[in-house]
Structure formats: C-alpha cells, structure tokens
C-alpha positions as CSV (number, residue, x, y, z in Angstrom):
1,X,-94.5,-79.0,81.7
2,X,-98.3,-80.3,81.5
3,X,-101.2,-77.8,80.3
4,X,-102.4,-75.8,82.9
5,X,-100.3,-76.4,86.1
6,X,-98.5,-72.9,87.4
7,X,-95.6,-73.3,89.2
8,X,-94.0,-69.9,88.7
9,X,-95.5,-68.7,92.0
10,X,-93.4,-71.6,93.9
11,X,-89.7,-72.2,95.3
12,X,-87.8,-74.1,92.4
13,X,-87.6,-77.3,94.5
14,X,-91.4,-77.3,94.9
15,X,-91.8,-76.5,91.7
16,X,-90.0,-79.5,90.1
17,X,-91.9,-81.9,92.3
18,X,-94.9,-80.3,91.3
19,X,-94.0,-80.6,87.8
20,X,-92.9,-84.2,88.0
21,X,-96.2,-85.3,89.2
22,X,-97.9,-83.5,85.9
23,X,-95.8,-85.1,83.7
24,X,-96.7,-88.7,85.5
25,X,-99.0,-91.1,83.4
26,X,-101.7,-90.8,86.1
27,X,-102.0,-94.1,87.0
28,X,-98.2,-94.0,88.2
29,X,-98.6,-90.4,90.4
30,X,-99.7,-92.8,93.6
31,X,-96.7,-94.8,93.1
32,X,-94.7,-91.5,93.0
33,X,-96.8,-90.1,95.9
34,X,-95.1,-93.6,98.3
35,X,-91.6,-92.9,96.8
36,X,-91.7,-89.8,98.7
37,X,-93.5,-91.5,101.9
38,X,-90.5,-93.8,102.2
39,X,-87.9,-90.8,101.5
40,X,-89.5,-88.8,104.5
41,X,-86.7,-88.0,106.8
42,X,-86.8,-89.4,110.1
43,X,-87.7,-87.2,113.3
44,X,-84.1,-86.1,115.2
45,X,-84.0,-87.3,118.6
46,X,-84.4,-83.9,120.2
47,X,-87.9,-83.8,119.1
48,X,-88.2,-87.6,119.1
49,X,-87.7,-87.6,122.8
50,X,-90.0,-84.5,123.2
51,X,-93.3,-85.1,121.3
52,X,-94.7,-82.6,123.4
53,X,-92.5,-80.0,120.8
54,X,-94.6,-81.0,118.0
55,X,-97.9,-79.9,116.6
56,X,-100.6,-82.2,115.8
57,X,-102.4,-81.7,111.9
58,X,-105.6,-83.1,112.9
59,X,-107.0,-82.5,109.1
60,X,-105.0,-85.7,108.6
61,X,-106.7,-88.9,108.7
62,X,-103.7,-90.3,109.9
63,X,-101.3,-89.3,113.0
64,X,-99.2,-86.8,111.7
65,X,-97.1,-84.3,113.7
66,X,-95.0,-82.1,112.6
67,X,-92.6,-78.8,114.1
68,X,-90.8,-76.1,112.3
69,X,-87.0,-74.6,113.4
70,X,-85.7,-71.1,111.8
71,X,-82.3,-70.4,111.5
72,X,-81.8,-67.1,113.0
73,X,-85.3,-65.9,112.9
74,X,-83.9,-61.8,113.2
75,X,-82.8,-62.4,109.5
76,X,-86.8,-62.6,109.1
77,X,-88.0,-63.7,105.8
78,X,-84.3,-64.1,104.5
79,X,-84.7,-67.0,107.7
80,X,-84.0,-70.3,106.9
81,X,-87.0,-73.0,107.1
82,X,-85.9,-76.1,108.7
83,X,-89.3,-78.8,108.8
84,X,-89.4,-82.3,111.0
85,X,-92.2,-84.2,110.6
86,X,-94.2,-87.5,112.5
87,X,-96.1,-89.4,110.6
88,X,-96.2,-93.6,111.2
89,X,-95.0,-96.0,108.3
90,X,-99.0,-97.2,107.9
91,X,-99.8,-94.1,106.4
92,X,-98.3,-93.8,103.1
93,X,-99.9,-91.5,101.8
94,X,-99.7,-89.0,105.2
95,X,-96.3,-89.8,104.5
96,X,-96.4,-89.2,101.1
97,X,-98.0,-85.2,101.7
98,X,-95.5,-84.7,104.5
99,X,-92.1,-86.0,102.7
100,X,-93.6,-83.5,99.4
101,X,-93.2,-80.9,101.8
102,X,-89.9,-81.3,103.4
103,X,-88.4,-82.2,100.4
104,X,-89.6,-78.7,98.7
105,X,-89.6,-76.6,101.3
106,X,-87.0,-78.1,103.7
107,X,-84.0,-75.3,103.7
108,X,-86.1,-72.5,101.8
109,X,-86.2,-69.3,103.0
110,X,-89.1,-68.1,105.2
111,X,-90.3,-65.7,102.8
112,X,-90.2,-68.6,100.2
113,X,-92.4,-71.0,102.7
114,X,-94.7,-68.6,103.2
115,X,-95.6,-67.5,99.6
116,X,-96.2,-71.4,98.5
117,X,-100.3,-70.7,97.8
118,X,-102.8,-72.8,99.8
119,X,-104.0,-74.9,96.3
120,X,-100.7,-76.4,96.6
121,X,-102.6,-79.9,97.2
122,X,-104.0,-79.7,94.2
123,X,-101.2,-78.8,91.8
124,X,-100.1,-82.2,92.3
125,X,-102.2,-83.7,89.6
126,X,-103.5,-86.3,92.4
127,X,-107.2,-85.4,92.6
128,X,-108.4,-88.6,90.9
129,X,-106.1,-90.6,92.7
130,X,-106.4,-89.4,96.4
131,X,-109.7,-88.9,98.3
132,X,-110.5,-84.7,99.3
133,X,-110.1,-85.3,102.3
134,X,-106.1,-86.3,102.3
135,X,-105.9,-83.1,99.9
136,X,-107.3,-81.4,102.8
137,X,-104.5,-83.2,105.2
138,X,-101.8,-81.9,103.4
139,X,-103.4,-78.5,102.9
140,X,-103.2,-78.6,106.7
141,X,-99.4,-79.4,106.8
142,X,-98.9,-77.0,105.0
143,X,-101.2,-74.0,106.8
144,X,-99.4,-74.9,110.5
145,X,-95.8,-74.7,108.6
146,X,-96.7,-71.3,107.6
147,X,-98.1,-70.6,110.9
148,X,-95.1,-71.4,112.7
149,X,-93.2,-70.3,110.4
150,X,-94.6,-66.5,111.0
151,X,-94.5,-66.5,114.6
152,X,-91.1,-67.7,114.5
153,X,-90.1,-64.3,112.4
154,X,-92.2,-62.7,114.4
155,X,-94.7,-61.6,111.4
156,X,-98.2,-62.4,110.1
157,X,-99.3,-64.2,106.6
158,X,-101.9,-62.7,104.6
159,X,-104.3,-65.2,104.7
C-alpha cells in the first residue's frame, strides 16, 4: 500500500479501491477514475420511472441523483445498504465518484456505510488530477448516502 493513505477505518471493498488508486502511476488514476464511470450500474426501472424517488447532490457540477434502499431496516446497523444512482454518460467523472461508491459500499452493512469518514474524496490519490470542487461532489454523494442511510434505520450520524 502507498505511504500515508489509511484505509483501516474503511469496509474492505472501499478499501481496495482506495488502495488501487495509491498504487496508480498518477498520470493513469483519471483513466481508472472512467473505468469505474462506465462500470456504474444502471438505475432499475422502479426508480427510473420515478425520478421523483431520488435525491438531487447539487455539490456536483454535473446532474447527479442518487437514492438509498435498506434491507430490513429493524436489523439497524446490521441493515443492508443497497445504493442507485443518476448520473448522465457526459459526466465521467460524476460518474466516476458515483460508480466508486456503489461499487465499495453497494451491499455493506449500514453500520459499515456510515463509518466511511468524510476525507474519503481525498484518499483517492486524485487531488492533482481532479479540480476541489468534484472532490467536493463526491463528498456530497457520500454525506446524503449516509443521511439516508440513518433515517432509514431510524438513527442519527455523529457528524
């Protein structure tokens, strides 16, 4: 793992992603960053057909949406996270942040979700290659996730 990058603190999925983008030559973590744009799974029809159901993340330069399911939220944090996300084919890199996300967190546990710390953007080793402000994006995804995810289980995050 590259010097400096924690990723004990994250789910195992998460954390492999995380790692993979340290251990990119930076000039190849972009490229990486559109593999997972174009690996984003698309929206299901029940929330396709109902936009309405999903949240906007207007930290996101680009149109993004996105909507969280629990499996039997009376389990609580033991829950399971299901995410769905919105985001249009011209925006790789919104793309990018969001298919990161459901591919880490995606079928984690709620408690797991809502540990994953806030510099999560910034572990991925992209600062020289993305503007602050799509690290902010993503940071955004990721605090309306956890959100949802808490009133879903019927609890609040420490913020």
């Amino acid at each position: 793992m590259s010097e400096g990058i924690v990723t004990s603190d994250l789910p195992e999925s998460l954390a492999e992603i995380v790692t993979d983008f340290a251990e990119t030559d930076p000039a190849d973590r972009l490229q990486l960053l559109l593999e997972f744009s174009s690996e984003l799974p698309e929206l299901p029809a029940r929330f396709a057909d109902h936009p309405e159901l999903l949240e906007p993340v207007p930290e996101c330069q680009s149109p993004i949406f996105l909507v969280t399911e629990v499996d039997d939220p009376e389990q609580g944090e033991q829950a399971i996270v299901r995410l769905h996300f919105s985001a249009p084919p011209e925006a790789p890199t919104t793309r990018g942040f969001a298919g990161i996300l459901s591919e880490g967190l995606d079928g984690q546990s709620a408690s797991a979700v809502l540990s994953v710390p806030a510099d999560l953007p910034l572990r991925l080793s992209l600062t020289e290659a993305v503007s602050p402000l799509r690290l902010r994006g993503m940071s955004g995804m990721l605090s309306r996730i956890q959100r949802q995810v808490s009133e879903r289980i019927g609890t609040i995050t420490s913020a």
